[in-house]
N, C-alpha and C positions, 0 to 999 in steps of 0.2 A: 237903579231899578232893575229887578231880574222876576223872571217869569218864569217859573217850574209846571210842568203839561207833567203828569205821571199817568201815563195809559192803561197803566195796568191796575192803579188804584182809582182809576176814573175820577182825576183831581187837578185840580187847577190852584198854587199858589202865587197870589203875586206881591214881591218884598218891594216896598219903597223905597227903604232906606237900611242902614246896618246898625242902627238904635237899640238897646236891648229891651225885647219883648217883657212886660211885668203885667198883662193882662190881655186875655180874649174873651171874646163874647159872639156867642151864636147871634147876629140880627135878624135870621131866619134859618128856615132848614134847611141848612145846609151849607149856609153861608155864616162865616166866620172873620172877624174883624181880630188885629192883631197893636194893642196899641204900646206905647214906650211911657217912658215916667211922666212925661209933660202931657200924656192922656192925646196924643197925636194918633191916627190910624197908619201904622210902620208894615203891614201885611194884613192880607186878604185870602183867605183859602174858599175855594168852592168845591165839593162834594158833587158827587153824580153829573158830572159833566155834560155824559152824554144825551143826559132827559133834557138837558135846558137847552140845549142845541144841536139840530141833526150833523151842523157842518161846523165843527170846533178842530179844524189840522192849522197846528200853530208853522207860520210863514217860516220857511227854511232858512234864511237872512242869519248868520251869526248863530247858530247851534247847533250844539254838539249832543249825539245822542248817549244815552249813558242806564243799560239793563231798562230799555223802555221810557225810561225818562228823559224829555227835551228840557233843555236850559234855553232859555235866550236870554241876551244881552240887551237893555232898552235904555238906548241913549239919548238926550234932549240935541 
């Protein structure tokens, strides 16, 4: 599972799995589901980050910054 913060595009991706992507679908605006062949939700993107929450700084724990964009690593 990995989680992409891009700040500068004011977005929020988060990948479940490494499945390949063969369909998305807006469920709202803004929010975008990411699913694989078996019709599984494999990613999730959110748009406009900063409207939906004043306090979105992803925890420093395991990430590398990279031209504005945080990676982290989300391990069970």
């Amino acid at each position: 599972m990995k989680l992409h913060v891009d700040k500068e595009a004011d977005a929020l991706y988060l990948r479940l799995d490494n499945s390949a992507i063969v369909e998305s679908e807006e469920v709202s605006p803004g929010v975008a589901l990411d699913s694989n062949e078996a019709d599984q939700v494999v990613g999730i993107e959110m748009l406009c980050l900063s409207k939906r929450s004043s306090n979105l700084n992803p925890p420093p724990w395991n990430s590398r910054q990279r031209n504005r964009r945080t990676t982290l690593s989300l391990r069970r």
